[in-house]
Jmol script that loads the backbone (N, CA, C; Angstrom):
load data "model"
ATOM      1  N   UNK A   1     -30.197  -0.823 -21.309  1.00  0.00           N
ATOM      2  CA  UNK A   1     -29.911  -2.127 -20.757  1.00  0.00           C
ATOM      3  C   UNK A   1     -28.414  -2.231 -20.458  1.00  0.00           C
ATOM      4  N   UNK A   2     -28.262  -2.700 -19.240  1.00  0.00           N
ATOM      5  CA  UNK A   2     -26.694  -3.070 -18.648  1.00  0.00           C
ATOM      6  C   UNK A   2     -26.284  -4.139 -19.718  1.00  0.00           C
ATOM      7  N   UNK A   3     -24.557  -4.003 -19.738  1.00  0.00           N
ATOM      8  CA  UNK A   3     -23.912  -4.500 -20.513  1.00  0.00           C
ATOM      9  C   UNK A   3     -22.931  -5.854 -19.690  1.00  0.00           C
ATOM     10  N   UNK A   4     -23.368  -6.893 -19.987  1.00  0.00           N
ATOM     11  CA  UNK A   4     -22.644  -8.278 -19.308  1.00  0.00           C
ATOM     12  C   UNK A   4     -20.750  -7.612 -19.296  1.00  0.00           C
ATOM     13  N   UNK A   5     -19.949  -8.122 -18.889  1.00  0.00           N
ATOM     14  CA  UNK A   5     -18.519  -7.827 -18.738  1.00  0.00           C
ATOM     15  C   UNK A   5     -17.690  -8.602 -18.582  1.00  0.00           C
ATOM     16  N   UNK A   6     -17.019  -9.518 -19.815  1.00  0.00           N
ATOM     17  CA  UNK A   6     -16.668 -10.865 -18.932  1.00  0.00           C
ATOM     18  C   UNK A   6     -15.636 -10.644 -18.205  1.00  0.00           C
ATOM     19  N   UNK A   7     -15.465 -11.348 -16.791  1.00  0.00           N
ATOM     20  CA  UNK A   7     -14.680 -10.899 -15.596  1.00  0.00           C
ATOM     21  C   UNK A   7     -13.351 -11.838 -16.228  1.00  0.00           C
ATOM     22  N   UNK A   8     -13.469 -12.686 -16.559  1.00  0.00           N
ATOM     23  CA  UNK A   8     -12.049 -13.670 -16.828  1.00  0.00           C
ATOM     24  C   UNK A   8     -11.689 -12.969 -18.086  1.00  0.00           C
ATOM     25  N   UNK A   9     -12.262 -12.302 -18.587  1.00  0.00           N
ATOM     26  CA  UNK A   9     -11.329 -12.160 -19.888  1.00  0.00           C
ATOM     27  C   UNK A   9     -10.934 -10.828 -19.505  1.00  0.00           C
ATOM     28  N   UNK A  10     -11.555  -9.874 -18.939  1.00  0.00           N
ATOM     29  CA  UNK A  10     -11.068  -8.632 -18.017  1.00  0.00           C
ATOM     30  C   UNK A  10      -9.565  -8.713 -17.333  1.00  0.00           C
ATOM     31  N   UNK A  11      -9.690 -10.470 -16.548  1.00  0.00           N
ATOM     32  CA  UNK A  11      -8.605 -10.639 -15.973  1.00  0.00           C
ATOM     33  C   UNK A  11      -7.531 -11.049 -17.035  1.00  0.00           C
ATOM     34  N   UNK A  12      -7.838 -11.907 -18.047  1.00  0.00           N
ATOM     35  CA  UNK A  12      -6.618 -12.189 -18.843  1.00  0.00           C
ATOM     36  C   UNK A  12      -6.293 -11.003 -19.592  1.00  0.00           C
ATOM     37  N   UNK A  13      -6.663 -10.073 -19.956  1.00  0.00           N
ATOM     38  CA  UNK A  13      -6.495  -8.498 -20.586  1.00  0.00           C
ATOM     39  C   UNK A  13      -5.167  -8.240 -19.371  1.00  0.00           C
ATOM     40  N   UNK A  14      -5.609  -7.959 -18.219  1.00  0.00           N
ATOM     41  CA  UNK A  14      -4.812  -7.558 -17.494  1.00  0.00           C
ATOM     42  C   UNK A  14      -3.724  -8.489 -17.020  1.00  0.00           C
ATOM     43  N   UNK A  15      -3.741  -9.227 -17.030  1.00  0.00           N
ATOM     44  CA  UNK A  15      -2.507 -10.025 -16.861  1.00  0.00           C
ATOM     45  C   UNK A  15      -1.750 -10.065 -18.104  1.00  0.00           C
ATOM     46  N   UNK A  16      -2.372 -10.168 -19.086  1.00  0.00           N
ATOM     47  CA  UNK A  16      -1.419 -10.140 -20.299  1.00  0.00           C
ATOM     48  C   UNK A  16      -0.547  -8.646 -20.127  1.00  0.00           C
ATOM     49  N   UNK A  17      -1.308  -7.818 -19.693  1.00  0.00           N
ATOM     50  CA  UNK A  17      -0.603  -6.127 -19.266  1.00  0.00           C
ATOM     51  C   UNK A  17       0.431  -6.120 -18.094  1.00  0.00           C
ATOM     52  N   UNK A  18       0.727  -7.667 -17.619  1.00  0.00           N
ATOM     53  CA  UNK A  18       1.855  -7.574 -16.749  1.00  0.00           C
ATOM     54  C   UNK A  18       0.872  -7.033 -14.906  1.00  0.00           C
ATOM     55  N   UNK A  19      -0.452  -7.363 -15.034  1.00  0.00           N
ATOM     56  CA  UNK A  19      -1.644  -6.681 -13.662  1.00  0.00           C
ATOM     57  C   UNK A  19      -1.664  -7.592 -12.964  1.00  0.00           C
ATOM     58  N   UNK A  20      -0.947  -7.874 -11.975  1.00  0.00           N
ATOM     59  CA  UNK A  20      -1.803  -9.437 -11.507  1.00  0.00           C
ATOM     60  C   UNK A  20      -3.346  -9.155 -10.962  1.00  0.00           C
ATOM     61  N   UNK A  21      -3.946  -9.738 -11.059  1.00  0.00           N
ATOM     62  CA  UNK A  21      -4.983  -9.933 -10.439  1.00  0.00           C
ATOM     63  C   UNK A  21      -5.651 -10.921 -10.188  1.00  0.00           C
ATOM     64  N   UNK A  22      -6.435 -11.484  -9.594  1.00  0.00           N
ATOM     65  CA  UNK A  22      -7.044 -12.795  -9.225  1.00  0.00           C
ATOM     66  C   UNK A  22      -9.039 -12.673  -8.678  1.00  0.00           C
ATOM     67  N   UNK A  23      -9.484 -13.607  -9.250  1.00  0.00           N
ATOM     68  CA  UNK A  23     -10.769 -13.254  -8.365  1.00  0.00           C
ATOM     69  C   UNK A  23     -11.174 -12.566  -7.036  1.00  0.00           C
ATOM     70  N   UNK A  24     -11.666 -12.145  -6.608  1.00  0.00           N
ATOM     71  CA  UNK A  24     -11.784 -11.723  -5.338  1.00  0.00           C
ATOM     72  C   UNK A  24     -12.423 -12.708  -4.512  1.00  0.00           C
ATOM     73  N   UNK A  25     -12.412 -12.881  -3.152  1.00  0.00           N
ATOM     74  CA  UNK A  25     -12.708 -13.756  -2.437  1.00  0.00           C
ATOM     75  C   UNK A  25     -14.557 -14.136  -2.237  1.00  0.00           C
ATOM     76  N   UNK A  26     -14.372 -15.607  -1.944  1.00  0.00           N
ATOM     77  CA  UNK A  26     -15.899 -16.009  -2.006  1.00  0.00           C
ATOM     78  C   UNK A  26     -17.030 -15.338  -0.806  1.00  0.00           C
ATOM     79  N   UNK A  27     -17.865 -14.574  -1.058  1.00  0.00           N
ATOM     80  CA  UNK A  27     -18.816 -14.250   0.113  1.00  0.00           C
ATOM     81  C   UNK A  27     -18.923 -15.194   0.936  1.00  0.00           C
ATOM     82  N   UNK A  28     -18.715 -13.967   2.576  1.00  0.00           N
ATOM     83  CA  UNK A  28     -17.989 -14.983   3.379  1.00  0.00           C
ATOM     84  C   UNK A  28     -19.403 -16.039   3.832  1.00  0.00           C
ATOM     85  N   UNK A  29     -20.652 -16.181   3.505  1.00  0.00           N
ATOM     86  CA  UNK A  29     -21.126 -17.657   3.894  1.00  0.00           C
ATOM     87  C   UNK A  29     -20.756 -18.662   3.272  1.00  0.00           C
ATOM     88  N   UNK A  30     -19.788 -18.766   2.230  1.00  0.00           N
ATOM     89  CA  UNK A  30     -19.316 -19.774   1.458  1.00  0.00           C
ATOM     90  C   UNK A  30     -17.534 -20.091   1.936  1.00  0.00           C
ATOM     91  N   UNK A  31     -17.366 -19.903   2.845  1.00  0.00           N
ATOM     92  CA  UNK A  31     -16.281 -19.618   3.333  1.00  0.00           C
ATOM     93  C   UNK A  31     -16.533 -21.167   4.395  1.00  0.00           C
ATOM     94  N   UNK A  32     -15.179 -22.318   4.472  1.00  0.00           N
ATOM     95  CA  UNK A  32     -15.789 -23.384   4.986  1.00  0.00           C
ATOM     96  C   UNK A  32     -16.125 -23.259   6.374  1.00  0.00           C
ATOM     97  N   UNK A  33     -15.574 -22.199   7.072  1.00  0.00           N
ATOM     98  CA  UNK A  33     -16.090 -21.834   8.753  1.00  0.00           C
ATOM     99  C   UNK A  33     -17.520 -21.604   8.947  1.00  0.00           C
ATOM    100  N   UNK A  34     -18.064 -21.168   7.543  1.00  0.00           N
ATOM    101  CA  UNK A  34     -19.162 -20.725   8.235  1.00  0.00           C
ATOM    102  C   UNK A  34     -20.375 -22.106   7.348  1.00  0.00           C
ATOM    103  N   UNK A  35     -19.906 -22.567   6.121  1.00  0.00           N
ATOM    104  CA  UNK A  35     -20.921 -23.969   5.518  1.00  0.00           C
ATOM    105  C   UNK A  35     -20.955 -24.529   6.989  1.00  0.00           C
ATOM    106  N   UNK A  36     -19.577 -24.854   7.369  1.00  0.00           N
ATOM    107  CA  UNK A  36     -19.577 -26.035   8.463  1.00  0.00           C
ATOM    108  C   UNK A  36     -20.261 -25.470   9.779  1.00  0.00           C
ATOM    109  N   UNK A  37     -19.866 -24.246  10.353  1.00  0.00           N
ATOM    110  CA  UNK A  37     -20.764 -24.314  11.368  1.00  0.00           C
ATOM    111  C   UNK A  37     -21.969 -23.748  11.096  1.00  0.00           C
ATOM    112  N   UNK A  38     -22.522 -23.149  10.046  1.00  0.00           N
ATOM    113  CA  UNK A  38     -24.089 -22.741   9.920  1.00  0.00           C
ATOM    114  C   UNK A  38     -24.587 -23.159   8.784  1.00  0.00           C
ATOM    115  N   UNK A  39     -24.176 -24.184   8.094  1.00  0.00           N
ATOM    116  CA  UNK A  39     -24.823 -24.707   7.175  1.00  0.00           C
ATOM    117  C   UNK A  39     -25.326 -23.787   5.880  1.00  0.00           C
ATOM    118  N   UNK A  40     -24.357 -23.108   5.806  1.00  0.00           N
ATOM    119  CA  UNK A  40     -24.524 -22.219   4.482  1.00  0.00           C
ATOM    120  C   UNK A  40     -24.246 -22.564   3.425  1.00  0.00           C
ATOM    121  N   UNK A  41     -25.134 -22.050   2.099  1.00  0.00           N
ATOM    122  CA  UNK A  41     -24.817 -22.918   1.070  1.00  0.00           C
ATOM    123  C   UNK A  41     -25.108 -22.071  -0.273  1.00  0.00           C
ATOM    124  N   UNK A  42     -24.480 -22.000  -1.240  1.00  0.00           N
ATOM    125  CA  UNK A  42     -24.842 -21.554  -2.508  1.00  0.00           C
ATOM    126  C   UNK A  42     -26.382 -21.379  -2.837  1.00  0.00           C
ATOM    127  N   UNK A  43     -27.014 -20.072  -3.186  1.00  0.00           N
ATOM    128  CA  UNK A  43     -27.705 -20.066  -2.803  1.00  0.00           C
ATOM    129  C   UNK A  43     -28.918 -19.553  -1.925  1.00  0.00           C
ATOM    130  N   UNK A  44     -28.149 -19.358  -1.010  1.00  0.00           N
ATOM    131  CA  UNK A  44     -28.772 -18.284   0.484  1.00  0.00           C
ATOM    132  C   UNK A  44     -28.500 -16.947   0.242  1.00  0.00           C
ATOM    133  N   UNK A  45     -27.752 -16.748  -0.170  1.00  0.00           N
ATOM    134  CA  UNK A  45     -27.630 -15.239  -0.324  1.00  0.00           C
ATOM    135  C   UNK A  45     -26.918 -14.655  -1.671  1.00  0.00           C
ATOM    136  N   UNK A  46     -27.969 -14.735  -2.745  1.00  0.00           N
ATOM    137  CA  UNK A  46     -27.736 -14.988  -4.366  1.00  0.00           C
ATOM    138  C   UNK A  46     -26.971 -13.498  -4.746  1.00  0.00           C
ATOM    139  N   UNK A  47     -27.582 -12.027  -3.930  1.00  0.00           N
ATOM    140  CA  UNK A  47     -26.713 -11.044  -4.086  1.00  0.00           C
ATOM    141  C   UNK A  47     -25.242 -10.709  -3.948  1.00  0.00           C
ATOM    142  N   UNK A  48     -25.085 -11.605  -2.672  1.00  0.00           N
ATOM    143  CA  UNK A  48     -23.539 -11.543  -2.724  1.00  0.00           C
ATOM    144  C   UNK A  48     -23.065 -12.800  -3.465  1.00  0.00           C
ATOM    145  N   UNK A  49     -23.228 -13.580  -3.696  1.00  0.00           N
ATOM    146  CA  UNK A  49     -22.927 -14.596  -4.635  1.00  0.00           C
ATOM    147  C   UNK A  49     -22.542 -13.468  -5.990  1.00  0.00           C
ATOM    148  N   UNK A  50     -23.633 -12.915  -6.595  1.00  0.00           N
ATOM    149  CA  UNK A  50     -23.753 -12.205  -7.530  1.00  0.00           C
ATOM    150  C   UNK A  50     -22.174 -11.940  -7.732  1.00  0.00           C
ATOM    151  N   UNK A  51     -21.958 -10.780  -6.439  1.00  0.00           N
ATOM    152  CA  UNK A  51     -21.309  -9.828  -6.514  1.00  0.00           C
ATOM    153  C   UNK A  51     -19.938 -10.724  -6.274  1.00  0.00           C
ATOM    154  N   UNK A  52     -19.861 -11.727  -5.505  1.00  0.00           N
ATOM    155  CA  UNK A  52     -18.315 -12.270  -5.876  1.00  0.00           C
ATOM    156  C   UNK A  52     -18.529 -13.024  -7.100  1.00  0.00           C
ATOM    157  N   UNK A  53     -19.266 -13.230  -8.101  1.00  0.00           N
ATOM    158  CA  UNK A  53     -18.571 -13.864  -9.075  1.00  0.00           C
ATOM    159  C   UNK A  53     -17.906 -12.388 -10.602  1.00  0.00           C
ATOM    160  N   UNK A  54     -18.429 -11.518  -9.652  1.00  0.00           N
ATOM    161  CA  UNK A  54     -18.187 -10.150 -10.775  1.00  0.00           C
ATOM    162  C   UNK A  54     -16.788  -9.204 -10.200  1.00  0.00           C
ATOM    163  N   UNK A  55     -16.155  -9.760  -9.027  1.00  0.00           N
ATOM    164  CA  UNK A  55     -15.050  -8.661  -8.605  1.00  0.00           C
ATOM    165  C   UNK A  55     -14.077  -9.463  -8.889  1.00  0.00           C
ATOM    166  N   UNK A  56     -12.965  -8.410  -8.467  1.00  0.00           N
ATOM    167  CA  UNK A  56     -11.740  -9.216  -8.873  1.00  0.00           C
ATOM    168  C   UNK A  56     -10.593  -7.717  -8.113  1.00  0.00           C
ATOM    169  N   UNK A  57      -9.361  -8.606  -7.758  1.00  0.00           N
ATOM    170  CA  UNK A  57      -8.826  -8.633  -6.442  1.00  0.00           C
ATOM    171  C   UNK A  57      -7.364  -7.275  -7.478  1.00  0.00           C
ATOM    172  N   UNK A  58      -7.665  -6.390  -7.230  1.00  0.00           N
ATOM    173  CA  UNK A  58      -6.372  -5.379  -7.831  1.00  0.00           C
ATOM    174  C   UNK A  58      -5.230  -5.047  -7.084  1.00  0.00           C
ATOM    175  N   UNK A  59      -4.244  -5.097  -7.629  1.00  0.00           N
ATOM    176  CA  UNK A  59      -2.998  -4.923  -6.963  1.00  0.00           C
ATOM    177  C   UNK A  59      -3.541  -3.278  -6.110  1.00  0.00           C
ATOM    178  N   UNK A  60      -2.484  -3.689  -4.675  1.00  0.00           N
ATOM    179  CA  UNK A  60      -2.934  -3.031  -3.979  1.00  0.00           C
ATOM    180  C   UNK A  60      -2.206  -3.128  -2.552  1.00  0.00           C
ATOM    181  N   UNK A  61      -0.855  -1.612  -1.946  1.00  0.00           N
ATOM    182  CA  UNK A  61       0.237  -2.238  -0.920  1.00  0.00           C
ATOM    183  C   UNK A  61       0.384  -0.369  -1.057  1.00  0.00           C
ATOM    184  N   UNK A  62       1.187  -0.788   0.317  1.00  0.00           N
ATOM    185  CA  UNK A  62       1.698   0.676   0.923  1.00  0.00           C
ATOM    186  C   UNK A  62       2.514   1.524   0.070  1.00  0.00           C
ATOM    187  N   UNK A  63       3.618   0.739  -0.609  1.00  0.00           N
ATOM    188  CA  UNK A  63       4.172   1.662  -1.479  1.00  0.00           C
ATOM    189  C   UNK A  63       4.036   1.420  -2.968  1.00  0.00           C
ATOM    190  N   UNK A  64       2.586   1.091  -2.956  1.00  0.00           N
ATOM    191  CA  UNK A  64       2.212   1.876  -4.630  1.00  0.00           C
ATOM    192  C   UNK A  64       2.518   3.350  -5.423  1.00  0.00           C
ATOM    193  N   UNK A  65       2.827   3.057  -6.367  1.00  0.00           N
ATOM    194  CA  UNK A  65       3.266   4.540  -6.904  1.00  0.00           C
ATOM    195  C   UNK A  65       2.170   4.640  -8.146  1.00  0.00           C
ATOM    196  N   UNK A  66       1.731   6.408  -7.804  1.00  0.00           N
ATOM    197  CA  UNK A  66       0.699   7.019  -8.862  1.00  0.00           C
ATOM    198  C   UNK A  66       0.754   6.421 -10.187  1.00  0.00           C
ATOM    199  N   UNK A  67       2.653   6.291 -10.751  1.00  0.00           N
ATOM    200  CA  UNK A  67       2.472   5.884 -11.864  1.00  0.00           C
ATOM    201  C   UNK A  67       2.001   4.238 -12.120  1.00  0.00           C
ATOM    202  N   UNK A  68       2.179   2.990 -10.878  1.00  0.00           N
ATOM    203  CA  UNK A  68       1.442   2.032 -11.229  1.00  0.00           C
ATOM    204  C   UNK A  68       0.603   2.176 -11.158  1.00  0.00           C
ATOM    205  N   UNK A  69      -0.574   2.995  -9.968  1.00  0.00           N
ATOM    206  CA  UNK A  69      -1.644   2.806 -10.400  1.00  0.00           C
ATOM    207  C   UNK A  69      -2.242   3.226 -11.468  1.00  0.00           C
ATOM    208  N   UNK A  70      -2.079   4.537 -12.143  1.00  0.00           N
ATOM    209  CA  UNK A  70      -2.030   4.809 -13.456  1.00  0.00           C
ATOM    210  C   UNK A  70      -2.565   3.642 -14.691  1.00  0.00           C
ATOM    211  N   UNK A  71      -1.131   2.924 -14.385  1.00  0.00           N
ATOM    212  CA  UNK A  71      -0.817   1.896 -15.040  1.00  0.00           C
ATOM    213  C   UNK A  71      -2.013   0.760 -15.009  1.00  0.00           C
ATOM    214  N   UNK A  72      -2.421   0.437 -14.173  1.00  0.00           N
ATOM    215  CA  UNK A  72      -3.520  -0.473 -13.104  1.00  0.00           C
ATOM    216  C   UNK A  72      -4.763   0.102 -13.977  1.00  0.00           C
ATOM    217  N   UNK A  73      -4.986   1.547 -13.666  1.00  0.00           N
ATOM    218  CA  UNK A  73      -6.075   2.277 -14.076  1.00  0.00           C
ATOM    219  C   UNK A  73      -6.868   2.315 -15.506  1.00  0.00           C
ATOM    220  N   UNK A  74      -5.197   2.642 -16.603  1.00  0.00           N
ATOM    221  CA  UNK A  74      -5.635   2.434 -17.894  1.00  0.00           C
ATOM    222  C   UNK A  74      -5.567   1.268 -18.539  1.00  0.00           C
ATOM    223  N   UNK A  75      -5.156   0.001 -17.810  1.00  0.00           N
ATOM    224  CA  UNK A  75      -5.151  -1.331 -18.364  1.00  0.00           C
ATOM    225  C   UNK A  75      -6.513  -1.983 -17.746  1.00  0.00           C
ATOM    226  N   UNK A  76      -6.981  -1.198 -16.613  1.00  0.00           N
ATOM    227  CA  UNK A  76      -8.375  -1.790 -16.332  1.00  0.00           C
ATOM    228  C   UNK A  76      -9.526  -0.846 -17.385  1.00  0.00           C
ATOM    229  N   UNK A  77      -9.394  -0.009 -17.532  1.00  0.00           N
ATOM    230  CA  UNK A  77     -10.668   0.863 -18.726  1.00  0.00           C
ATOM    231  C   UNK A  77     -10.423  -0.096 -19.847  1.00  0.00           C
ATOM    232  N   UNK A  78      -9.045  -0.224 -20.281  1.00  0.00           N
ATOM    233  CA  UNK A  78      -8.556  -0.889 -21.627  1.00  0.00           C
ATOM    234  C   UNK A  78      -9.908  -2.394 -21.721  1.00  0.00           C
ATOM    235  N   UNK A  79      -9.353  -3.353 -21.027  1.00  0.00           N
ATOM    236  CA  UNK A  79      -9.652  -4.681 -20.323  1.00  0.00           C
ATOM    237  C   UNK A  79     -11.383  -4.506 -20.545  1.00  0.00           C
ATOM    238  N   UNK A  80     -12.351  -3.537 -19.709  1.00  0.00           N
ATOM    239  CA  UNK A  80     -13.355  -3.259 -19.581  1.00  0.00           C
ATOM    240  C   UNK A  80     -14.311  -3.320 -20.833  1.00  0.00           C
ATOM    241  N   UNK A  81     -13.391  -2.137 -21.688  1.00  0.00           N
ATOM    242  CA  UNK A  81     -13.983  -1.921 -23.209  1.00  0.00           C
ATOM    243  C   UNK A  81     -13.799  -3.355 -23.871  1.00  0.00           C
ATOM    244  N   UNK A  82     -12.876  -3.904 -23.985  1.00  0.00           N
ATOM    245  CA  UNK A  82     -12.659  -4.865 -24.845  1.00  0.00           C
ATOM    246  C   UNK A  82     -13.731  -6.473 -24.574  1.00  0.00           C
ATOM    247  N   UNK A  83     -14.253  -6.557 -22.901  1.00  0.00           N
ATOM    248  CA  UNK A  83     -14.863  -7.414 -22.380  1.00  0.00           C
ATOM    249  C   UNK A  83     -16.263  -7.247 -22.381  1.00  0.00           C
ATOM    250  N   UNK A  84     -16.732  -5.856 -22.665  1.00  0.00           N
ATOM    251  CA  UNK A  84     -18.318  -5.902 -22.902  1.00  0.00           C
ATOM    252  C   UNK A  84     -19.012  -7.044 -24.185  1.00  0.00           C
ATOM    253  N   UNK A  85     -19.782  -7.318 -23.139  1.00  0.00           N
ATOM    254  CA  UNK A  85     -20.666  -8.423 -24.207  1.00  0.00           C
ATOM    255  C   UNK A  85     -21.746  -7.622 -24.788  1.00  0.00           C
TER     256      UNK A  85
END
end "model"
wireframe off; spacefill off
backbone 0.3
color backbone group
């Protein structure tokens, strides 16, 4: 059996590690361009719903260096272990 992961406490792990990170953005039918012109709604499409309430947005730019991501890498395994429910 899959193991729940809490995503906010994943994120406060990593921010406490100096990671910014932030949720990742809402699947785009929840996005107000598309409620308003196609009447989309929480709901309609429960998989991607799913899947944006479980990601989350990792630092990420042209001149990243191996050793941040590194850094990124073992504070996200860290974060992971500590958030299994």
């Amino acid at each position: 059996m899959a193991r729940h992961i809490d995503r906010d406490g994943v994120m406060r792990h990593l921010q406490e590690r100096g990671v910014e990170c932030r949720p990742y953005f809402a699947p785009i039918h929840l996005q107000p361009f598309y409620r308003e012109q196609f009447g989309y709604k929480e709901g309609d499409f429960p998989a991607a719903e799913d899947v944006g309430r479980r990601s989350i947005a990792l630092p990420f730019f042209n001149s990243i260096t191996e050793e941040q991501i590194d850094y990124v890498v073992t504070a996200l395994k860290e974060a992971v272990y500590r958030c299994r429910c």
